[in-house]
N, C-alpha and C positions, 0 to 999 in steps of 0.2 A: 352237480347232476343229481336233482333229485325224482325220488318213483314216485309217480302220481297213479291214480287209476286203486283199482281194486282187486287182486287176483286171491284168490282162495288156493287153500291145500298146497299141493304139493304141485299143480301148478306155478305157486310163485319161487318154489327153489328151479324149477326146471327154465323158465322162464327170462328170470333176473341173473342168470348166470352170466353172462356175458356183461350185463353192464354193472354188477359189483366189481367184477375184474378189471376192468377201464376203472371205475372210480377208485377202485385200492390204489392203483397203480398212481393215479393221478394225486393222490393225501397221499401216498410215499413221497412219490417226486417232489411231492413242494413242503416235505417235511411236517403237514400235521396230523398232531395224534387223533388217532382213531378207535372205538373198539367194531369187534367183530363178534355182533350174539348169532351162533346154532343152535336151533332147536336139534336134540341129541336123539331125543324121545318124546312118544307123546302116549298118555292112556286114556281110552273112553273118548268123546267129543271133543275137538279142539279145531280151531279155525287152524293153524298152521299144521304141519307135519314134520316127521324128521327131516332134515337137508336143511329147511328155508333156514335162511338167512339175512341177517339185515346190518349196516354200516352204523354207529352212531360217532356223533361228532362231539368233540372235548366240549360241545355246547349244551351238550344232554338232547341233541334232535337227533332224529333216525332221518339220514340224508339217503338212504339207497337200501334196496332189499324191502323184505315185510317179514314178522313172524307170529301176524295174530293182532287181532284189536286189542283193545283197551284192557281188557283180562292181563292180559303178558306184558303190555307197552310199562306202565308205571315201575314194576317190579324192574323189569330189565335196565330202564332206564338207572334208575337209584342204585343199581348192581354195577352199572356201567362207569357212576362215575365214582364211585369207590374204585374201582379198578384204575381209571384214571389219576385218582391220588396215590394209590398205591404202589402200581406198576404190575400187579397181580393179578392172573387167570383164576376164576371161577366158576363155581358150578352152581346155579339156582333151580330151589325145584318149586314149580308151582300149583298150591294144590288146591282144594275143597277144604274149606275147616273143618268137616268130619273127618277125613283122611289125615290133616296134623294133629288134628285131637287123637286117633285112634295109637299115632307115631310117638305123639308123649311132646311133640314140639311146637313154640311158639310161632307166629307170623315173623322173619326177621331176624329168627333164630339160625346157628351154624353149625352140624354135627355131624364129624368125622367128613370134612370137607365141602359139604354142601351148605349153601342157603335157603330157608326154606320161604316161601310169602305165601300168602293166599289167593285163591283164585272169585274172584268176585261174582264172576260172571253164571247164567242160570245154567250153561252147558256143563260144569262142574267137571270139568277135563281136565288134564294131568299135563303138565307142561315139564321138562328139563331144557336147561340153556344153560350152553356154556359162554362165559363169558370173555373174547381174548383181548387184551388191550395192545393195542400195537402203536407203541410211541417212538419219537426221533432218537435216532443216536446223538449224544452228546456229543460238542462237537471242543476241540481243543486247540487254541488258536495258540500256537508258540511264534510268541518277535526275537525273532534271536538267532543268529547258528551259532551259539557254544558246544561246547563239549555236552552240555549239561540236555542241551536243546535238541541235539542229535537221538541223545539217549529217551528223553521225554517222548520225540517222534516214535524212536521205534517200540518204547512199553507201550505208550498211549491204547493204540490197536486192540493190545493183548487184553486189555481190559473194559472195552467196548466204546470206546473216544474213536469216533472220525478228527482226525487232524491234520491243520492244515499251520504251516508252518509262512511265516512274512517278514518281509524283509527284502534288501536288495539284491535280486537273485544271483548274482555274480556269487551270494554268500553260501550258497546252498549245495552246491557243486560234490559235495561229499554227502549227500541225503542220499537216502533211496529214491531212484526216478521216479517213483507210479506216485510218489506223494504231493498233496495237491499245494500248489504255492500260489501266494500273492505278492505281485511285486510291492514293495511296501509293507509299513505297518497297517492296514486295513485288516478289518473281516467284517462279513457279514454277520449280523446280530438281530437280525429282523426278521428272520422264520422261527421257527417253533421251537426248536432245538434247543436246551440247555446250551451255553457257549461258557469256557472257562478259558483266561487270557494268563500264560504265564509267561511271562517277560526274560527271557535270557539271552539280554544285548552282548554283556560282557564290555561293557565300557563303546557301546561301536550302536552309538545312536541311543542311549537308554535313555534320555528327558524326552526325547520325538515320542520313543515307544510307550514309555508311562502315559503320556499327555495324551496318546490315540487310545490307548487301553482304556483310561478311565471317563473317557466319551461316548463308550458302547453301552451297552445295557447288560454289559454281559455278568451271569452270575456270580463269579470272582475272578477279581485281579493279584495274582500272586508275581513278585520280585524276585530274579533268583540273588543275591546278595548282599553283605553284609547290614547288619542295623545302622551303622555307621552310615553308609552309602546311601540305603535307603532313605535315612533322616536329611543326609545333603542333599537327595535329589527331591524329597519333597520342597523343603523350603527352596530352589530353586524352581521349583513349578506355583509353589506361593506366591515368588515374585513377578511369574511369569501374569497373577491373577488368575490361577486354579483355585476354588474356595476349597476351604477344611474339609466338607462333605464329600468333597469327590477324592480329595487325598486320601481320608479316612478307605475309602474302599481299596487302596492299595495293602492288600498283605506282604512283609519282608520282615524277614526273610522268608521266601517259601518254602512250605513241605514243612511237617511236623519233626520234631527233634529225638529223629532216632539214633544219632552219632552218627549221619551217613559222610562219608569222608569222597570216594569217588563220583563220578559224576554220574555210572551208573544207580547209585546209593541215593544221592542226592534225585536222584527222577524221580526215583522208584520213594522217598520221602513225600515229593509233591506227589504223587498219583493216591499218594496213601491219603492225604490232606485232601484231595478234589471230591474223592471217592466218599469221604466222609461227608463232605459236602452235598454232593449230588443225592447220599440216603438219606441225609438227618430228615427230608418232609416223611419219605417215605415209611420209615421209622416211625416217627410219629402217628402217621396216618394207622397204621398197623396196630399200635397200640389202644389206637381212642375206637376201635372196633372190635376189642379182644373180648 
């Protein structure tokens, strides 16, 4: 659903109101990320006003809303997709190179939470926009009802995993009801969403599980048990003609080595492992813009 046409001021926040809200709704439901720039404020002459609003897509396009021509679009956009590596809300202001000269700040520069660009255009108007990124929950795919797998289900939540639990659901019977199951070792891996696959068969299907785990595209495959086991159930998926590359992305044993002894201990180890996983870009991202 994209805005065509041309509405000026504050027109286009009163306007687009209804069909950003349809299209939020619609990149939620089908899980891709998006940001969301408000114009916060405006000083002097500016095509947008406070309110407008516009949708940008993880592609760096403004599919919905407006907040100004080409003065606003570039800055927001380059704001936008920093926001997208990073997972972080902020604030851009956009100005006349007289007004960052007078501030003491460069184009691109960031002080005391804001970014600052410049404003190209001959209206010399004052722009803020805030910048909100709104990405998919991670989603956490547990093949297993162990002990260990129950406990996984119910931390997962607590730390922002949608999870969805597979296997033959005869095996589930002791989950909480509202959690979403697939019969089988399947999940989806094809929408946007980070997907982490952690495997706790407990001896009750684990070559079926490994062997569908490591067919997905999903961001990590963790194992819950011993190196021992691990190592047999790889070369047993070797012989099966699994190549080395795709065994390689089986991590086992899972969860990082806290001493966790109970099964709650041991979740709460892999959530600590996924977690670390799911920040290291962002991290990153974070630093190479400090």
């Amino acid at each position: 659903m994209k805005h065509t046409g041309t509405i000026s001021g504050s027109r286009a926040a009163a306007e687009l109101t209804g069909d950003l809200v349809d299209l939020i709704h619609q990149m939620q439901t089908s899980n891709e990320p998006f940001v969301l720039a408000t114009v916060v404020r405006t000083i002097s002459v500016t095509a947008a006003k406070a309110g407008a609003k516009a949708v940008i897509s993880s592609e760096g396009e403004i599919v919905g809303g407006w907040i100004g021509g080409g003065c606003a679009k570039s800055a927001v956009i380059k704001a936008a997709r920093t926001a997208f590596a990073d997972g972080e809300a902020r604030l851009i202001s956009i100005q006349p190179a007289d007004l960052l000269s007078e501030l003491g700040v460069e184009p691109g520069e960031e002080r005391e939470g804001v970014q600052f660009a410049k404003n190209m255009c001959p209206s010399q108007g004052t722009m803020d926009i805030f910048i909100e990124p709104v990405l998919p929950r991670p989603q956490l795919a547990i093949f297993g009802a162990s002990p260990v797998a129950l406990a996984l289900a119910i931390q997962g939540p607590t730390i922002g995993f949608d999870v969805t639990i597979c296997g033959p659901l005869e095996d589930f019977e002791g989950f909480p009801g509202e959690m979403r199951r697939n019969d089988g070792f399947n999940v989806n891996t094809s929408n946007s969403a980070d997907t982490y696959i952690v495997v706790s068969t407990q001896g009750r299907g684990d070559l079926a599980a490994l062997d569908a785990a490591i067919k997905t595209n999903a961001r990590h495959v963790g194992f819950v048990g011993s190196r021992r086991k691990i190592d047999t159930l790889k070369s047993k998926l070797k012989d099966q003609g699994i190549n080395s590359d795709a065994l390689e992305r089986i991590k086992g044993p899972a969860g990082l080595d806290l001493g966790a002894i109970t099964p709650e201990e041991i979740a709460l180890s892999i959530l600590a492992e996924l977690l670390m996983v799911r920040r290291k870009n962002q991290r990153l991202s974070r630093i190479q813009h400090v």
